[in-house]
C-alpha positions as CSV (number, residue, x, y, z in Angstrom):
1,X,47.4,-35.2,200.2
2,X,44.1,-33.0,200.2
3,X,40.8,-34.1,199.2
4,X,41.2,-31.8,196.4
5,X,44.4,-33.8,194.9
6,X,43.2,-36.4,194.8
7,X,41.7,-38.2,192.0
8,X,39.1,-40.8,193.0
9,X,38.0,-43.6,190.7
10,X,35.2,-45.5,191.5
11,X,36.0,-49.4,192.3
12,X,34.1,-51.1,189.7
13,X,34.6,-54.9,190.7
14,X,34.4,-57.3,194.2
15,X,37.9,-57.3,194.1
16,X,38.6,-53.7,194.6
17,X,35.9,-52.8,196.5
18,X,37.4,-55.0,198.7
19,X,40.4,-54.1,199.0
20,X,39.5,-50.7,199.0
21,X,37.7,-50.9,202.2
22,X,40.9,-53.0,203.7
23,X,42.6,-50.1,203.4
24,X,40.2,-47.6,205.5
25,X,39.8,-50.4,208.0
26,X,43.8,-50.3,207.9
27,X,44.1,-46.9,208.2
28,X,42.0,-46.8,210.9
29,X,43.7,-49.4,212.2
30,X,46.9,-46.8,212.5
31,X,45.0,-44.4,213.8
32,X,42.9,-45.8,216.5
33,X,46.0,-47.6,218.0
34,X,48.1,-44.3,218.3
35,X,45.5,-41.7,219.2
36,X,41.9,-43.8,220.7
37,X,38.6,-43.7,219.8
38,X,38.6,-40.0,219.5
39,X,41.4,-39.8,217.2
40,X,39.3,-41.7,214.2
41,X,37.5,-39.7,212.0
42,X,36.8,-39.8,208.3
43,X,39.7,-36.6,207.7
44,X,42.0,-38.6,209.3
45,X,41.9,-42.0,207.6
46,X,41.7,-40.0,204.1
47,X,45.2,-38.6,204.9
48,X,46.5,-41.6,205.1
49,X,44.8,-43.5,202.4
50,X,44.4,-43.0,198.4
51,X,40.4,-41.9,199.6
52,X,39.2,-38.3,199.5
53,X,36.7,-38.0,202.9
54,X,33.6,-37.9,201.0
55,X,34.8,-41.1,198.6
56,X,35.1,-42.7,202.2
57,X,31.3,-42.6,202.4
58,X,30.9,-44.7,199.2
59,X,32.4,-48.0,201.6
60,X,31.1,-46.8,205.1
61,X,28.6,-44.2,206.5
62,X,30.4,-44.0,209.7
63,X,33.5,-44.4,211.7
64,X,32.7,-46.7,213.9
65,X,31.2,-48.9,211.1
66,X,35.4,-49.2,209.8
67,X,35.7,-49.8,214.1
68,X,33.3,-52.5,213.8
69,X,34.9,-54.0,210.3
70,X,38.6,-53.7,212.1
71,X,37.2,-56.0,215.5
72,X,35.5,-58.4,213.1
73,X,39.0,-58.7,211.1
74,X,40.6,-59.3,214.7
75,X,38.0,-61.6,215.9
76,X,38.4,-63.9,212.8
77,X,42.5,-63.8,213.7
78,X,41.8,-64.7,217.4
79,X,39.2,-67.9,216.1
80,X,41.5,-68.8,213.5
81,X,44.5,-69.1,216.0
82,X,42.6,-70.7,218.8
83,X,41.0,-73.1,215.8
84,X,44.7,-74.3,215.0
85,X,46.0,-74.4,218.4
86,X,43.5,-76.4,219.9
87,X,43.4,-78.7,216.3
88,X,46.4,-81.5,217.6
89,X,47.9,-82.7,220.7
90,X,46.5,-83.4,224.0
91,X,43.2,-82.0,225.3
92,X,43.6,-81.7,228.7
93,X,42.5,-79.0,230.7
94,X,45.7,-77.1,231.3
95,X,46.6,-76.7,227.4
96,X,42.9,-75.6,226.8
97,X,43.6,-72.6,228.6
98,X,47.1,-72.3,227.6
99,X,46.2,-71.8,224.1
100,X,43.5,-69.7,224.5
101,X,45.5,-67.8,227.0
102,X,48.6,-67.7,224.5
103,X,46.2,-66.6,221.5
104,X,44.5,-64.4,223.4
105,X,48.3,-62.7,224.0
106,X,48.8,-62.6,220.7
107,X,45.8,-60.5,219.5
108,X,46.0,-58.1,222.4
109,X,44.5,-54.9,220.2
110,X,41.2,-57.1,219.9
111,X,41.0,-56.6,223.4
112,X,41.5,-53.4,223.6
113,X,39.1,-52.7,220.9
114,X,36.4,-54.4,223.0
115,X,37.1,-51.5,225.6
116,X,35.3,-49.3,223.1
117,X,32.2,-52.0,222.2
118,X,29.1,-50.3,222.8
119,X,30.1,-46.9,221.2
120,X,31.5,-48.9,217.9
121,X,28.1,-50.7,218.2
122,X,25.8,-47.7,218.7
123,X,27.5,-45.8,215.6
124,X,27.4,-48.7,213.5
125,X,24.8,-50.4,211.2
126,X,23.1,-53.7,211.6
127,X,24.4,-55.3,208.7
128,X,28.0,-54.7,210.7
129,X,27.4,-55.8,213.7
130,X,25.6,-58.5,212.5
131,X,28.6,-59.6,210.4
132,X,30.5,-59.3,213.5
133,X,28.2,-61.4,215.6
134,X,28.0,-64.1,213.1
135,X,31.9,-64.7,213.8
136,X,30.9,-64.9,217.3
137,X,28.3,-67.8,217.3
138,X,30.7,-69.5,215.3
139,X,33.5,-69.1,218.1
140,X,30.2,-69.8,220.5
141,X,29.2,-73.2,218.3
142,X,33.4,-74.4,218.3
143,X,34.0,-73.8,221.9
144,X,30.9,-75.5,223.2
145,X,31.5,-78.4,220.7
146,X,34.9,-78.4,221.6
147,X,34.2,-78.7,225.6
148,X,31.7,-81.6,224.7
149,X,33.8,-84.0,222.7
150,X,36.8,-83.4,225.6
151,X,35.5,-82.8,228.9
152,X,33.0,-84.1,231.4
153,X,31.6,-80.5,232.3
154,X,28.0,-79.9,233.7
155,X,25.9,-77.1,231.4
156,X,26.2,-74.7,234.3
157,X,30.0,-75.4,234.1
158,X,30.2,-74.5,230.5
159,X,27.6,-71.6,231.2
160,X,30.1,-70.3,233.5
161,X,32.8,-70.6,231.2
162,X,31.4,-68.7,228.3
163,X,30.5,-66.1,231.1
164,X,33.6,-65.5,232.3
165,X,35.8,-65.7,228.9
166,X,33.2,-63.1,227.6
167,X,34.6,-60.8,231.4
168,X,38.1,-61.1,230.4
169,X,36.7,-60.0,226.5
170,X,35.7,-56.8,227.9
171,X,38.0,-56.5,231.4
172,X,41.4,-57.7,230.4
173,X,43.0,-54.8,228.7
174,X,42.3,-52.2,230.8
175,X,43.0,-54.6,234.1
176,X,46.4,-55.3,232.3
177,X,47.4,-52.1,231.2
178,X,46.7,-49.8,233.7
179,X,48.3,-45.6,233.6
180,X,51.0,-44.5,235.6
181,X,48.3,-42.3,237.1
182,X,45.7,-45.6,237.7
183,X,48.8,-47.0,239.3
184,X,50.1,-44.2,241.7
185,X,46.4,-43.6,243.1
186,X,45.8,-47.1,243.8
187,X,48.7,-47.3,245.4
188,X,47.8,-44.2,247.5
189,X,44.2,-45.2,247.9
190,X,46.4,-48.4,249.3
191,X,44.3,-50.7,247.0
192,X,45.9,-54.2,247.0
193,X,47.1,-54.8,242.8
194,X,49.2,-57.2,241.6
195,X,50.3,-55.9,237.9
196,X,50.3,-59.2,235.5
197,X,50.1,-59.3,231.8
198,X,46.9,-60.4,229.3
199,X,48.5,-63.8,229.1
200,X,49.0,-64.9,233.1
201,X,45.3,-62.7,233.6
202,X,43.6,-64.9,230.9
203,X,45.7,-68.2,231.8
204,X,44.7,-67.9,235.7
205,X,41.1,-66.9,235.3
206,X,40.4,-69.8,232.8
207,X,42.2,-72.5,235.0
208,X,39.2,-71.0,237.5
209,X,36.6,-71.7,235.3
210,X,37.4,-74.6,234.2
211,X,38.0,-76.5,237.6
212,X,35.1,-78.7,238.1
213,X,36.0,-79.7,234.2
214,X,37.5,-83.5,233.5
215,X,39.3,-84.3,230.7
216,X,38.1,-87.2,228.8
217,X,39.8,-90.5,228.7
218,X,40.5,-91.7,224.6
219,X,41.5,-95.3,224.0
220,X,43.1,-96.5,221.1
């Protein structure tokens, strides 16, 4: 539908304002998942949403502010899951990385979003990334809180953790999804790579940083 067809009313409550700017950040969920970061723009969400391109600007000034809105809606996902999975059973050390390793499996797009961070971040407005990083120290406070009431862990052994989980934010998805063409000239470069999926990468790597960690003994 053209910008010209299209008749635009202004959302005049919370509610649909709301929902409204779901459904950019789900368009540009579409898009960015078929074609990359290059593929999003303002014309292209507006063809597949009820918006004209300039009603667009009315929820967002840019494009990577919708980017920014979409990996906040992910993050919340990924906290929420790793929230519940890590909410009964056993704590040891094994199914602390299992969930987060399974989670992290789950919400693979996250991941692949991160691979596009500091551009999403340098197009977008404070109040965004704010919003975002508020979702973060709250994954920051559970985690750490988490690792205190279950596991004998020195500070730098946490500190380490958090280091390397934040790695695998940004490293996982292109280590675990790399082109034919990455592929064939590592193999002619005869650079030793063992292909392995998001969940084995993550589940692997967090059994690393988490070795010096002891699981807590709980008495009835």
């Amino acid at each position: 539908m053209s910008d010209a067809m299209k008749d635009f009313v202004r959302a005049s409550t919370e509610e649909q304002i709301a929902d409204r700017r779901e459904e950019i950040i789900s368009a540009c969920e579409e898009i960015y998942l078929a074609g990359g970061y290059d593929a999003v723009t303002f014309k292209a969400i507006s063809e597949k949403t009820s918006f004209s391109r300039p009603s667009i600007y009315n929820y967002f000034d840019t494009k990577e502010e919708v980017m920014m809105d979409l990996l906040t809606r992910y993050f919340v996902g990924w906290l929420d899951g790793i929230k519940g999975g890590l909410s009964s059973g056993d704590v040891s050390r094994e199914r602390f990385c299992r969930i987060i390793s399974e989670v992290s499996a789950e919400h693979e797009n996250m991941f692949l979003l991160f691979t596009d961070l500091k551009l999403i971040e340098d197009g977008s407005g404070i109040s965004h990334i704010v919003a975002f990083k508020g979702y973060f120290r709250e994954f920051i406070e559970y985690i750490c809180g988490f690792m205190d009431a279950n596991f004998h862990a020195s500070e730098q052994s946490r500190e380490g953790f958090l280091e390397g989980l934040m790695m695998l934010f940004y490293g996982s998805y292109p280590h675990t999804h790399l082109s034919d063409k990455q592929t064939a000239a590592m193999e002619t470069a005869g650079v030793p790579y063992a292909p392995t999926d998001l969940r084995t990468l993550f589940y692997r790597q967090l059994m690393l940083f988490t070795s010096s960690f002891r699981s807590m003994r709980r008495h009835p």
